[in-house]
C-alpha positions in Angstrom: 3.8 1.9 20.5 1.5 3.2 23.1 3.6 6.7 23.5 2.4 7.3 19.8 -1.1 8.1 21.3 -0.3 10.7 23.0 2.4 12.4 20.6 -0.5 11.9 17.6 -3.1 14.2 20.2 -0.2 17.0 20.3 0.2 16.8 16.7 -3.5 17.9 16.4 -3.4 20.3 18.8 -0.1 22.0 16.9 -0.8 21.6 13.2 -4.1 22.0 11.5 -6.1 19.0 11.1 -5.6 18.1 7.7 -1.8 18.8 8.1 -1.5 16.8 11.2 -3.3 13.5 9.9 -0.6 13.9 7.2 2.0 14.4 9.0 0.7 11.7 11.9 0.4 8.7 9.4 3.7 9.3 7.6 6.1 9.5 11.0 4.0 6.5 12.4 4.6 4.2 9.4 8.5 5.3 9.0 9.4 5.1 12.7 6.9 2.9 14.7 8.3 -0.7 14.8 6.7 -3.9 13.8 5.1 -5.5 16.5 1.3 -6.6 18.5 0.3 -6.3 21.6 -2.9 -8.5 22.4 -5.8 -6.5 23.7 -9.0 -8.1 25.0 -11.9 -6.9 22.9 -10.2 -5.0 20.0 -7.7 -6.4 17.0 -4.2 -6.8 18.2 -2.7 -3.5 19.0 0.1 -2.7 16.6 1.6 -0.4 14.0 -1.7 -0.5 11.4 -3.9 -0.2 14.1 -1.9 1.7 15.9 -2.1 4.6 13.8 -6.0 4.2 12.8 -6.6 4.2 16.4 -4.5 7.6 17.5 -5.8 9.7 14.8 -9.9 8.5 15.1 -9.2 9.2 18.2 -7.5 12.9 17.9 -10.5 13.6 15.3 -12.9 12.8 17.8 -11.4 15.3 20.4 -9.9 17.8 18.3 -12.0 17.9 14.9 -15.4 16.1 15.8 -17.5 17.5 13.0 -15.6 16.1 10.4 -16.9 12.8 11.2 -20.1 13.8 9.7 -18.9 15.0 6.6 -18.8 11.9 5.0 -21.1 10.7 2.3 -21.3 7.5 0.6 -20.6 7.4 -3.1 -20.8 4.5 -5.5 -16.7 4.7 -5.9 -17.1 3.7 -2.0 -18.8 0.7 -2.9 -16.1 -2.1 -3.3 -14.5 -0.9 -0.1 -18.0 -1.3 1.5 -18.1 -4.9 -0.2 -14.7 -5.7 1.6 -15.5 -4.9 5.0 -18.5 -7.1 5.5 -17.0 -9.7 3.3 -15.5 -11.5 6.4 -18.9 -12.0 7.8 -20.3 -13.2 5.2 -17.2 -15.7 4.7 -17.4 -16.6 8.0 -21.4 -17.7 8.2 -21.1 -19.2 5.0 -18.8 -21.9 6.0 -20.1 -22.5 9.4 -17.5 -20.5 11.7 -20.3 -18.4 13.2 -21.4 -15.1 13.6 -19.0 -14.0 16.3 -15.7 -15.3 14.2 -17.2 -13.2 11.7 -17.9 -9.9 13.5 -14.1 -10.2 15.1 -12.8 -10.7 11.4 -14.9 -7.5 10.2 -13.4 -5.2 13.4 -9.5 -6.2 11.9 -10.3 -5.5 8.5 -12.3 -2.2 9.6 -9.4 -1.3 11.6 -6.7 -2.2 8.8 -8.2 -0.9 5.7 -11.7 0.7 6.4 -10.2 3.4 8.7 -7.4 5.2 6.8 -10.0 5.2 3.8 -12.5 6.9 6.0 -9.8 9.1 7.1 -8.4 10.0 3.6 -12.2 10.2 2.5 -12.6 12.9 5.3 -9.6 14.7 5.9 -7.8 14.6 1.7 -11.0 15.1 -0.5 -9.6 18.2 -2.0 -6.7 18.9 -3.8 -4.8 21.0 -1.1 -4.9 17.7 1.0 -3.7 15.4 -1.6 -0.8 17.8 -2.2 0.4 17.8 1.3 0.0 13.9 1.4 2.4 13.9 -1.6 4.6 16.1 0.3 4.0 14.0 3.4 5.6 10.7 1.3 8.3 13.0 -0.4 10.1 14.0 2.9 9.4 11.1 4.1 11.9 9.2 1.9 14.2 11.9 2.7 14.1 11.3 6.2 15.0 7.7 5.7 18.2 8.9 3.6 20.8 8.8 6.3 19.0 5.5 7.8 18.9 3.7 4.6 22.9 4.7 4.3 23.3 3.7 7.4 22.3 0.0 7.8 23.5 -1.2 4.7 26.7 -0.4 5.8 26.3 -1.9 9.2 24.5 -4.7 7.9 22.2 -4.9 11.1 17.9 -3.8 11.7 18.2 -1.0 13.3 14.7 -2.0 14.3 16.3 -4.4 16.5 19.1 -1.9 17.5 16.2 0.7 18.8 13.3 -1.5 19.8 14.5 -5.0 19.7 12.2 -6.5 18.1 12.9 -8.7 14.8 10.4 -9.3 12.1 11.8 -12.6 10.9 13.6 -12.0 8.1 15.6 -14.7 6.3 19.3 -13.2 6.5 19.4 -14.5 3.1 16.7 -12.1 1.7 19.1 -9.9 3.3 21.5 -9.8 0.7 20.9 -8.3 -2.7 23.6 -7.6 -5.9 26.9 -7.7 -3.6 25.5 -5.7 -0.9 22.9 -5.3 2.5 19.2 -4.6 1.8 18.2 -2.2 4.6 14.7 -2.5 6.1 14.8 -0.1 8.7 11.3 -0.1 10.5 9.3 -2.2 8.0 8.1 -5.6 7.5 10.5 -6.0 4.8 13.1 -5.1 2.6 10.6 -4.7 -0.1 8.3 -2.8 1.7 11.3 -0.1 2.2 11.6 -0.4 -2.1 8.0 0.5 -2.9 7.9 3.6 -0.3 11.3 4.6 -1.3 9.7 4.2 -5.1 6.9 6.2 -4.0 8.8 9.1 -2.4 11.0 9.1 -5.7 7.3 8.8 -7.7 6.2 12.0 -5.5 9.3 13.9 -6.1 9.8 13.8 -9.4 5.9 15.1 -10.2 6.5 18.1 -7.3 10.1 18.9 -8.6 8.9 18.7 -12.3 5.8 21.2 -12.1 7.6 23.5 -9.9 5.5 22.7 -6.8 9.1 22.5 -5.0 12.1 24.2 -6.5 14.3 24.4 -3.7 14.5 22.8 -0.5 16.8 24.0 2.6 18.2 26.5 0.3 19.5 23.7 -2.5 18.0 23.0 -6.0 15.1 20.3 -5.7 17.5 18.3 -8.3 20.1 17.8 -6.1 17.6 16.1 -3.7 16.4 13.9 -6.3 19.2 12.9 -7.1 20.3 12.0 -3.3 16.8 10.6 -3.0 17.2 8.0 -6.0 20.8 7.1 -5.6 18.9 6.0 -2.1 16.3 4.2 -3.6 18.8 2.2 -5.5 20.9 0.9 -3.0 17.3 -0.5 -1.2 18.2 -3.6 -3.8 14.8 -3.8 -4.6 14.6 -4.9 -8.5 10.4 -5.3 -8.9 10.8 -1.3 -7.2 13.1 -0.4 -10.0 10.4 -1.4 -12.6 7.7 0.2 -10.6 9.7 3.7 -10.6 10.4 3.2 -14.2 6.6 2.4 -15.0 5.4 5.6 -13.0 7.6 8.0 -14.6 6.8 6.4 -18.0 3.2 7.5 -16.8 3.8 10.7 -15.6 6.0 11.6 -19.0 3.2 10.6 -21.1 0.7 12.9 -19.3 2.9 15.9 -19.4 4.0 15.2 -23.0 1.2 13.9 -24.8 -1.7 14.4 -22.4 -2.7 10.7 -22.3 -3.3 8.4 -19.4 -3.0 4.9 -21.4 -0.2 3.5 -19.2 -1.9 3.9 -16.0 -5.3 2.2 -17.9 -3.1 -0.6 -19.1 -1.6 -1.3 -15.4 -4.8 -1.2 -13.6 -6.3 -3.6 -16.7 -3.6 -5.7 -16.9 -3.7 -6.1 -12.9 -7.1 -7.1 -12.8 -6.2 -9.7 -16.3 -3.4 -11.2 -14.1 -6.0 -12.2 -11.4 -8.2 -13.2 -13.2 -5.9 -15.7 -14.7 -4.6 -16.8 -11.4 -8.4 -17.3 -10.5 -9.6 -19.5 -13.6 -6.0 -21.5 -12.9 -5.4 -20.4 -16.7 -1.8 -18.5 -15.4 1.4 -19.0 -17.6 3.2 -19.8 -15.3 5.4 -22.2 -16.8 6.1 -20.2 -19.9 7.2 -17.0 -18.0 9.7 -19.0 -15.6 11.0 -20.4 -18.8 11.1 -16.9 -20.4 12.9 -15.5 -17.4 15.3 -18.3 -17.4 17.2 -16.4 -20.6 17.2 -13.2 -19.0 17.8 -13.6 -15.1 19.8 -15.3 -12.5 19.1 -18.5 -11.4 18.3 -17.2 -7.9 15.8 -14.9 -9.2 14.2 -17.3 -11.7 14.2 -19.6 -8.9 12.3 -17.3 -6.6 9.8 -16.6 -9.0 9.0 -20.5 -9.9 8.9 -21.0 -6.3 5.8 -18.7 -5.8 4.1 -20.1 -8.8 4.3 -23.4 -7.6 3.1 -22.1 -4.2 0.5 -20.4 -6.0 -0.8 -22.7 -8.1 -1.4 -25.2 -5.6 -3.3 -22.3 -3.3 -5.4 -21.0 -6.2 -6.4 -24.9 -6.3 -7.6 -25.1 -2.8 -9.1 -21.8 -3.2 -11.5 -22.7 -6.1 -13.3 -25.4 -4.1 -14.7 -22.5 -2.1 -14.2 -20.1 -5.1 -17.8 -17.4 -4.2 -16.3 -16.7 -0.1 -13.0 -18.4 0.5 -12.3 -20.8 3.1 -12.4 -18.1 5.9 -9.8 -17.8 8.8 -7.5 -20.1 10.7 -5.3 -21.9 8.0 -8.4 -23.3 6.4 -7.2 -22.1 2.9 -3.7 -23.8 3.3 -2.4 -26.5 1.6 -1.6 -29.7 4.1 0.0 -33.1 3.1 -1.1 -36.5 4.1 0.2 -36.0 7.6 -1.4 -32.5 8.2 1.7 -30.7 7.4 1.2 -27.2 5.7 3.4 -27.3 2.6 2.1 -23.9 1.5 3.9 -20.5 1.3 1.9 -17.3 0.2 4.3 -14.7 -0.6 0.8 -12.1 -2.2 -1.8 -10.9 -1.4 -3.8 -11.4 -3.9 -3.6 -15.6 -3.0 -4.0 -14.6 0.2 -7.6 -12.8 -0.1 -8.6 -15.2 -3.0 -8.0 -18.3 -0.3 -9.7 -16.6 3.0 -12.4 -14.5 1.4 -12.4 -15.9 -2.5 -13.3 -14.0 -5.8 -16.0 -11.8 -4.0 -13.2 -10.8 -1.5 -10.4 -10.5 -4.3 -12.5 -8.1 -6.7 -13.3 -5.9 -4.0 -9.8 -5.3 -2.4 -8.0 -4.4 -5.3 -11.6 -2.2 -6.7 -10.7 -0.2 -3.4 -7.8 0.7 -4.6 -8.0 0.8 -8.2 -11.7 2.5 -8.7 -10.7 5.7 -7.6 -7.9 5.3 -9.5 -10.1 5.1 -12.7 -12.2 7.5 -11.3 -9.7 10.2 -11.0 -8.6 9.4 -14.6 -12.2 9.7 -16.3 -13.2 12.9 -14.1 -9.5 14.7 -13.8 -8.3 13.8 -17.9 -4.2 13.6 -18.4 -4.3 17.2 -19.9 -4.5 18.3 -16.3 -1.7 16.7 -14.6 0.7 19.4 -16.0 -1.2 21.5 -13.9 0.7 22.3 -10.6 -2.9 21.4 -8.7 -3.3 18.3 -10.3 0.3 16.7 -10.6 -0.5 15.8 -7.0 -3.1 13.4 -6.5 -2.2 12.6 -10.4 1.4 10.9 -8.7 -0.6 9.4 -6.0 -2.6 7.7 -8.3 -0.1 6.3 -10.0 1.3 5.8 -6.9 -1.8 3.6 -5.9 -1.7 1.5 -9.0 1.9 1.0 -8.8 1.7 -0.4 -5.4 -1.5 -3.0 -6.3 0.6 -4.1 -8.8 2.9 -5.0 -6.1 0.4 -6.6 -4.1 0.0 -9.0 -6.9 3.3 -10.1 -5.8 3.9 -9.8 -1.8 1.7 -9.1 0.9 2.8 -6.0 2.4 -0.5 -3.9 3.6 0.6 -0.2 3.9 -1.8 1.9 5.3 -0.6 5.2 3.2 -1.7 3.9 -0.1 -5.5 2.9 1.5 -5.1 6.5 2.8 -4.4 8.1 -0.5 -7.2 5.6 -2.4 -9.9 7.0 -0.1 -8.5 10.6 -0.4 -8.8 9.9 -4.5 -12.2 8.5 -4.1 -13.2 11.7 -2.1 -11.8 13.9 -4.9 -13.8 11.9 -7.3 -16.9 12.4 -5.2 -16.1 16.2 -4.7 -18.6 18.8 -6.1 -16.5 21.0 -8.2 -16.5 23.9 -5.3 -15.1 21.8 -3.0 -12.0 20.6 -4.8 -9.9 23.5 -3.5 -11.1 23.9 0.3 -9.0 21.6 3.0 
């Protein structure tokens, strides 16, 4: 953990800027492992923080001026909203200003950092191309590692760095075989990057960015790259991929954006539903119940009723949430916590409440409108555009997600502020980096 400081200073001092911010976030989140180390004064030292830390830092020695280059734009605004959010949370129900400054450092640290950074370094199109790139080879390098542990049905997280995130050995096990995690939180957090990298190869492959790779046809490496992806066991990542290509298909084909619109509005629908407690939840288990296992159906009703219950405790302090330690958990007579939050979007709804909520996912999801208003389907054939185009998707796809876990991944707050600096772009700019 701390020997990525000093590898993420040589990687400036090799590559380019641009190229080695790319390069520094993608091998950190594949290969650092999850874990925190407790520092006095900052937020707890570990892999998000980790890598917003090393690269500030390398900016600051290596590419100082490019701190200044930044200039607020009202697509910046609901990320803005979210990082003083905590403070405000934290007054308003009485935990103090100092609770609330050390809430507003973690979140500035988590999310307000790689958006600054993809805001700075990816505001062109050359940068969002080598991001896409970046997340492409990426999920080739995990190829041999995903192949690798399911077959010895063992982390090799703990093999390397001994260190275990928890994991229920029963969430383990997916349709008759392992789910590998490798160095993730999860096994589903290894299905939505895997899903990405697929995402990302099929738009480079398919407008001839790449056409060969290490002297083989790009197809053969999709095709090694997906058969991958599949055995990750990951069933809401299946749909995901299937969604995005759906997208991408409909831009090339018949120049339209709709799917993406319809993911980013229905997203925003579903919460507010879970908000105003008006979620189907009964009729959708009930729906799934003729379709799916009982395992699966199960595991679905399960985070309803978890959900429901939170999204209860949440309205009573609906404006600013309940703030921080376990305040917006649900405890029985005897001051157990009966409560399980599987998403993030209960999660931010309970702690920071609908002020928080709406600004989280706008973070993501603005510049995802943005991009589609200012840069119109018709483009996205375009070799320069197919790019940030994926990524967008990319970023839509993986809110979706966050409707259902909680798996913060700093690459997709990376690519959001890179859109959002695209977006802000004067039309001369969009081809410097």
């Amino acid at each position: 953990m701390f020997g990525w400081i000093p590898l993420v200073l040589y990687l400036f001092t090799r590559f380019p800027p641009q190229r080695a911010l790319v390069t520094g976030f993608v091998i950190a989140w594949l290969f650092l492992p999850v874990a925190e180390f407790k520092i006095p004064g900052i937020p707890g030292y570990n892999k998000m923080t980790a890598i917003s830390y090393g690269i500030l830092l390398a900016t600051v020695i290596y590419d100082s001026p490019r701190l200044q280059t930044f200039k607020f734009h009202w697509v910046d605004i609901p990320m803005a909203v979210w990082l003083v959010c905590p403070f405000i949370t934290s007054n308003v129900n009485g935990l103090g200003p100092y609770d609330g400054l050390s809430m507003v450092q973690s979140q500035i640290a988590t999310w307000g950092l790689p958006y600054y950074l993809g805001r700075i370094y990816l505001n062109n199109l050359s940068g969002l191309r080598q991001l896409a790139i970046a997340i492409f080879m990426g999920g080739l390098a995990y190829v041999p590692l995903c192949w690798l542990e399911s077959r010895i049905y063992t982390s090799l997280m703990g093999i390397i760095y001994g260190v275990s995130t928890g994991r229920d050995a029963a969430q383990s096990f997916r349709y008759g075989g392992y789910r590998p995690q490798l160095f993730m939180e999860h096994g589903l957090m290894l299905g939505v990057w895997m899903m990405t990298a697929c995402l990302m190869g099929v738009a480079l492959w398919k407008t001839g960015i790449i056409k060969r790779l290490w002297n083989q046809p790009m197809g053969v490496w999709m095709a090694i790259l997906i058969l991958t992806f599949i055995i990750c066991r990951s069933t809401g990542a299946y749909v995901l991929f299937l969604v995005g290509v759906l997208a991408l298909f409909l831009a090339w084909q018949f120049r339209t954006s709709i799917i993406l619109w319809v993911l980013v509005l229905g997203i925003f629908y579903y919460l507010y539903l879970g908000v105003s407690g008006t979620f189907p939840n009964k009729q959708i288990v009930a729906t799934m119940s003729q379709i799916f296992n009982a395992d699966r159906v199960a595991s679905v009703q399960f985070r309803f009723d978890n959900e429901e219950i939170l999204g209860a405790k949440a309205r009573q302090q609906m404006i600013f949430g309940w703030g921080g330690f376990g305040r917006s958990r649900v405890f029985n007579e005897r001051g157990e916590d009966i409560s399980v939050t599987d998403s993030l979007w209960i999660i931010v709804f309970g702690i920071n409440g609908v002020v928080g909520l709406i600004s989280v996912f706008s973070s993501l999801l603005l510049p995802v409108l943005s991009f589609c208003i200012r840069f119109p389907a018709r483009l996205w054939a375009n070799p320069l555009f197919a790019p940030p185009a994926a990524l967008a998707i990319g970023i839509a796809a993986y809110s979706l997600d966050c409707v259902l876990n909680a798996m913060v991944n700093p690459i997709f707050i990376l690519a959001s502020g890179g859109i959002a600096g695209l977006v802000a772009a004067k039309d001369k700019d969009l081809m410097k980096g």
